[in-house]
Structure formats: structure tokens, C-alpha cells
N, C-alpha and C positions, 0 to 999 in steps of 0.2 A: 416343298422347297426348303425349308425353313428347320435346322435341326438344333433342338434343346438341348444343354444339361440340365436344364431343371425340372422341375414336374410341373409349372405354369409357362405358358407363353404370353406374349403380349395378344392384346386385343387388337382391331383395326376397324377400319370401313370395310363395309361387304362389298361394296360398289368401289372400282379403282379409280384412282383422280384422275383429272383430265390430260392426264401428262403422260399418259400411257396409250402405247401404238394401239389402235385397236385388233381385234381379235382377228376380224376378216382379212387383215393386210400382210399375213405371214404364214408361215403354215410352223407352227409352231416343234414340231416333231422334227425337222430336218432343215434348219436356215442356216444357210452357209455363214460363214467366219463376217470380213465386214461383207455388207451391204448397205450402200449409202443409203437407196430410197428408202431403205426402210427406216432410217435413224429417226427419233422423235425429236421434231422443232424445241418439244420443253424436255428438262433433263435434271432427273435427281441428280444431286451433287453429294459425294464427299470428300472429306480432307485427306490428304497423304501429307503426313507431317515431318519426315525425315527427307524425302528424295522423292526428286519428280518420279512419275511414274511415266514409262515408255509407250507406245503400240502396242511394239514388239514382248513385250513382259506378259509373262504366265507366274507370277506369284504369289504368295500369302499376304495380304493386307490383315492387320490387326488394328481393333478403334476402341473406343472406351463406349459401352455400353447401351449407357442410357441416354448420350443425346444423340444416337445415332440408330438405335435398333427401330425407332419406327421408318426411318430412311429407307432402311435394310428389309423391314416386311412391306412395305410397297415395291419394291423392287424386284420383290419375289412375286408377286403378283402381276406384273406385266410382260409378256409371251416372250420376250425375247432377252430377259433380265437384265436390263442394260443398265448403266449408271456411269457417270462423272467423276472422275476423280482428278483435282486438282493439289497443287502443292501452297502451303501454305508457309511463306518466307518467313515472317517476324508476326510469331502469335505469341499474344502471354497466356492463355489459357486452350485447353484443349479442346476446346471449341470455338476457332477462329470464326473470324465476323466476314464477311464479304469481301471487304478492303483490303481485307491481310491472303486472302487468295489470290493467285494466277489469273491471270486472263485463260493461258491456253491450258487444256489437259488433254486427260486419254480416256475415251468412250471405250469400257471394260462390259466383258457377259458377268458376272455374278457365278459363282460356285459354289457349292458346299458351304455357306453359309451357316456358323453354329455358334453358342454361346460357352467361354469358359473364363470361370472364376472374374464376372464383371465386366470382360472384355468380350468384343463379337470380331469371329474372323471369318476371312472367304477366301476362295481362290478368284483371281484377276486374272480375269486374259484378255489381256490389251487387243484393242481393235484399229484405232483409229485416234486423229487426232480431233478435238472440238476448241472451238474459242467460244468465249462469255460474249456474248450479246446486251444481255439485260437479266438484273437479277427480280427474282417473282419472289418476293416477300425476303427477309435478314435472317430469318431464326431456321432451325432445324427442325424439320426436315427442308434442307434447303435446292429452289428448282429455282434453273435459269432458262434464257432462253437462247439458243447455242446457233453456232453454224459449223460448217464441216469445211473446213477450207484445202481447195485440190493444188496438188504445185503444178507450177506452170511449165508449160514444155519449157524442154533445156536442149543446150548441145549435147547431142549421146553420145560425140566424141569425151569430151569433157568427163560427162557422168563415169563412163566406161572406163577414164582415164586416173579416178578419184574412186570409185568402187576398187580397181586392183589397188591403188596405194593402201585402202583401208584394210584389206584380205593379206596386205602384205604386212601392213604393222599388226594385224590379231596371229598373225602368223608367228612374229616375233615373241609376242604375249604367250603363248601356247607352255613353251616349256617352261618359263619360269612360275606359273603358275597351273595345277589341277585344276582348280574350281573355271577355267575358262574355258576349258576345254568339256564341261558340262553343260557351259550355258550355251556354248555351238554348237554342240548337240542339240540342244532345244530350239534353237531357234532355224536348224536345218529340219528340222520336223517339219515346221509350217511354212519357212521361205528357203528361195533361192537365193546365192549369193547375186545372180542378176537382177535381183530386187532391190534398185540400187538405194530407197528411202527408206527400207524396213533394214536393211544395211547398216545405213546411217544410223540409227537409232538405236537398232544393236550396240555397235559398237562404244558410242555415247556410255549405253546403261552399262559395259560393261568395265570400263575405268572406274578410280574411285576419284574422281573431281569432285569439288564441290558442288553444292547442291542449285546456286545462282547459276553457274557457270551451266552443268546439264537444264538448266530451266529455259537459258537462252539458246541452246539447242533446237528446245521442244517447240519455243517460241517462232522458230524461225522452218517457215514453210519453206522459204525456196531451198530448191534441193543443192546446187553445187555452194553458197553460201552455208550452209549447214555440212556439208561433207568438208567443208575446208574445214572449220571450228572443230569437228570430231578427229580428221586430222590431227590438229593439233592438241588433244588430249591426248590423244592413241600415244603420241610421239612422247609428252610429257609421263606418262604412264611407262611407256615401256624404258625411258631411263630410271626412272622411281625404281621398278620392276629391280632394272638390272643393278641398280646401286644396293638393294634389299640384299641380292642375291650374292652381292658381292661381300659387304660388311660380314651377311652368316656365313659364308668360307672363310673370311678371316677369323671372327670369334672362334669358327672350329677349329681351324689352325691352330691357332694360337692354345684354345683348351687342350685341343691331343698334344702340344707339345707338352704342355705347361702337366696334364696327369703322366707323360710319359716321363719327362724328370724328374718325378715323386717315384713313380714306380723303382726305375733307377737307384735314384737315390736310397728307399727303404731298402732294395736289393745288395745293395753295396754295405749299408749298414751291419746289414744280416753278414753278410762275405766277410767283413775286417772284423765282426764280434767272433761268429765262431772259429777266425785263425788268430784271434788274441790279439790282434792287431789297435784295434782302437775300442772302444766301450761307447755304451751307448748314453743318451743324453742325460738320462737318470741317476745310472751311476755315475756319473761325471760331476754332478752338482752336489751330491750325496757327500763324492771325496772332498769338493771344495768347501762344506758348511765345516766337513769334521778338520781338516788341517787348519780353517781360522781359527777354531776353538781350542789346536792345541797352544796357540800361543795368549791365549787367554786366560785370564782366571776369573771364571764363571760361577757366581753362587751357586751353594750345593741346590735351589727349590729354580733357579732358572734353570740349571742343565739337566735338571731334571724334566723341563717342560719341553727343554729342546729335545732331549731324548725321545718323549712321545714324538712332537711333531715328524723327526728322523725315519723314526721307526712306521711313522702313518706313511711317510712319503715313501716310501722304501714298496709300497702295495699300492700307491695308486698310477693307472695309467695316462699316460702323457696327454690321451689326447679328452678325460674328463674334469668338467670345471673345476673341479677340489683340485687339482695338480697345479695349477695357477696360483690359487691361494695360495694353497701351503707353501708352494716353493719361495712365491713373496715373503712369507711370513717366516720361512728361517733362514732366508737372504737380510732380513731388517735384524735378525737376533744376533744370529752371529757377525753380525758389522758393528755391533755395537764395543765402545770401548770399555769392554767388563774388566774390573781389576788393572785398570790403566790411570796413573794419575801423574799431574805434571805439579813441578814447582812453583808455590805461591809467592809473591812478587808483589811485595806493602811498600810501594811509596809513594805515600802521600802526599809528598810534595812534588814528585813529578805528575801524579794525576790531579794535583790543582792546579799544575801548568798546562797539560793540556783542556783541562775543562774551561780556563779560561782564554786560552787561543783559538776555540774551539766555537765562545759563547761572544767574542766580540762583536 
């Protein structure tokens, strides 16, 4: 059951604990999906630390290694590979305690179970729901003892009235996202949409609500009080959905506008340069440095410095970082007032009248 990357595996009991179905009560080669009687009164547990986990779900679980791999080879060891998996609300470490677990979870078969880099993963396929009863010891490997709770008859008018609403808002969900349209796929594998509890729950896992919010879902057995709450994700979801979908046509909008008036614009550039008509931005700043400096009188080692920088900018292109500099840098030179001098203006006695009307 149990596949390595490493070249050791962990050791165990040869004999399985007493929390496992015995051998005689299943035919282990052929047992259909759930089966209540067979579920075990005591039930390995583990933690699901992101998102409840559903029935209805056939996913990858991943867990940290070492306070869970012997959870994980006892579980391979009993005929029908069953296990618990609950969510854990407010943990500070990766190893939540009891208290920090759900009451309710999903009784999962165990798949492909293997180790990488630290971490152990499986595939989950939800079964069923279980509640905590009573915990059998606090540490890891951790077994409680469970019950399997059935919903109660309901109105089938009702159910049948709240199943189409739910088929009607995944309907809506459809196009605005792929990935939904994979998980109805999966989940028409194994149910019908007239399954109106595996429906529910579907739907639930397939919003992205938060994590409390699907937990009271999971919580809640009776069937039309849970299809209303899914209801109302679904509904919250498919505005989410549509407000996404609507902001990304705007950004593109606005991006194709926004490259199409560059396109343009460089087009037009090219059109008025090769009919003489206007020059472009280079030479244009080029003509402005030299016409300040001819009314300047520039040291012979500074025009000469301007000269380089001229002649550097005259080769670089507009759109790499040296063309920024430089072009600051003979925008500062030639603004300076080279060979410019004003009239000095000595008197004394009016600046010891202003310094003292100044300093009263």
C-alpha cells in the first residue's frame, strides 16, 4: 500500500490496532464506495489545514511527514483504508491538538499514499460525513470515536426545488471559469445531479468562501438548511466570478487602447520624419542644448565637455537608461549662466538698513 522515495520505510506493529474493521466483515477486493455498516466505530484521524474537506472530493492531501506517517501506515493496513480527516480552524503549529479540530469531517478511502522531500501525500476520496464523539488519546496517531450521522427525511418538493436552483447558479459558474467545468466532470463520474446532499456539497467545495463559512456547511446535516447556505455562496460566487470577469475586459480594453495609441503615435512619427515634416525627439533636444550655447560664452574645457556629452547623446537610444542621464546632464549645463554677469551694487548703507528692519 504504502510507496517510498526513500530506501527505508518506517517500522510498525505486525498486529493492526483495535480500530480496524476486521478482515471477515468486507470482502476487501470489491467494496463498494460508502457503506455505512461497514464504517469503524473508532477512526484514525488527520488534519486538513487549509479547507474542509468535502464527501464529495477526490483530491490530493499533503501533511508533514513525521507526526503523521505512522497514522498513514496503520491505515494502510486496514481492509478498507479508511481515515478521518478533519479541518483544523486556529492551529499554531502543524500539529493541531484536539481542540483546535472540527467536530464534523469526511471519512476518506486512502490512495496512493507516498513520501516526498519530508512531506507524505495521498489521494482522498471522500465518502461520507463523520462527527467526533470522543477523542481516544491527544497525540498522533490520533483515533476517535465517531458516529455517521443520516439527514432526516425532508420535503422532496423543497429538495427538488433547491437542487435545480443550485444546477442553475453552477450553470452560471460554467463559463466564467475552466476549472469548474473539470470539477462537474468529476463529480458526474460518481453522482447524479438528483443526489440532492452530494449536490450540496459539491457545490459548497466548489466556491472559494472562506474556510469557517464551508466548515458550517459541512456541519450542518439537515439537507434543505445546508442547500440554502450553499445557495448563498453559489450566488456570492458567481458575482465575485462576474465582477473578475468584468474588471479583466476592462484592463484589456483599456491596454489595447492604450498599445494601439503608441502604435499610432510611433507610425505617425515615422510619416512627419520621412516627409520632413517634424523631427523626432532626439534631434529636437539636440537643436535645443546647441541654440542655448550659442548665446553663451562657455569655457574653452567646459564646451568641450559638452561637446562629448552632444556627441554621446547623438548615439544613444531613447528608450535605454544612459538617454535619461545624459539628456539631464546637458539640460543642467547648458542652462547654466556661462559668461553671464550682472552689475555689482555696494551700498552699504542701504544694506545696514535693511539688515536692521529686518533683525528688529
Amino acid at each position: 500500500m504504502f510507496q517510498s522515495n526513500d530506501s527505508e520505510t518506517n517500522s510498525m506493529d505486525e498486529n493492526p490496532p483495535d480500530i480496524l474493521i476486521p478482515q471477515d466483515d468486507i470482502n476487501p477486493g470489491n467494496v463498494p464506495a460508502p457503506v455505512r455498516d461497514l464504517y469503524p466505530e473508532r477512526l484514525l484521524i488527520l488534519p486538513v489545514l487549509s479547507r474542509p474537506y468535502f464527501p464529495v472530493q477526490t483530491m490530493p492531501v499533503v501533511l508533514d511527514e513525521k507526526p503523521w506517517i505512522e497514522t498513514i501506515e496503520r491505515v494502510g493496513k486496514t481492509p478498507q483504508h479508511l481515515v478521518g480527516l478533519l479541518w483544523a480552524e486556529e492551529h499554531e503549529s502543524d500539529i493541531p491538538t484536539v481542540g483546535e479540530l472540527s467536530r464534523t469531517g469526511s471519512i476518506v478511502r486512502l490512495h496512493q499514499p507516498q513520501r516526498v522531500e519530508g512531506k507524505v501525500q495521498f489521494i482522498a476520496e471522500g465518502l461520507d460525513r463523520f462527527q467526533i464523539e470522543d477523542w481516544v488519546g491527544g497525540k498522533p496517531p490520533l483515533v476517535a470515536t465517531v458516529s455517521y450521522p443520516q439527514p432526516l427525511a425532508e420535503d422532496e418538493d423543497q429538495k427538488r426545488a433547491y437542487a435545480l436552483a443550485i444546477i442553475n447558479k453552477i450553470k452560471e459558474l460554467l463559463p466564467l471559469n475552466p476549472l469548474y467545468k473539470e470539477s462537474l466532470k468529476g463529480f458526474l463520474e460518481r453522482f447524479t445531479p438528483e443526489d440532492a446532499s452530494p449536490l450540496a456539497d459539491f457545490a459548497a467545495a466548489l466556491t472559494s468562501a472562506q474556510a469557517p463559512e464551508l466548515q458550517q456547511v459541512l456541519d450542518q446535516v439537515p439537507l434543505l438548511p445546508r442547500m440554502e447556505k450553499v445557495l448563498a455562496l453559489l450566488q456570492r460566487e458567481v458575482e465575485v466570478a462576474g465582477l473578475q470577469t468584468e474588471i479583466q475586459k476592462r484592463v484589456e480594453q483599456r491596454m489595447g487602447e492604450q498599445q494601439r495609441e503608441f502604435f499610432l503615435r510611433q507610425q505617425l512619427k515615422e510619416i512627419q520624419k520621412e516627409l520632413g515634416i517634424q523631427k523626432d525627439d532626439k534631434t529636437v533636444e539636440s537643436e535645443r542644448f546647441t541654440n542655448r550655447l550659442e548665446e553663451l560664452n562657455v569655457p574653452a574645457h567646459a564646451q568641450a565637455r559638452i561637446d562629448d556629452e552632444l556627441e554621446k547623446f547623438s548615439y544613444l537610444e531613447p528608450g535605454s537608461p544612459e538617454y535619461g542621464v545624459t539628456r539631464n546632464y546637458l539640460d543642467t549645463l547648458t542652462d547654466l549662466p556661462w559668461g553671464k554677469v550682472s552689475a555689482d551694487h555696494l551700498d552699504l548703507e542701504g544694506a545696514r538698513e535693511i539688515l536692521e528692519r529686518d533683525h528688529e
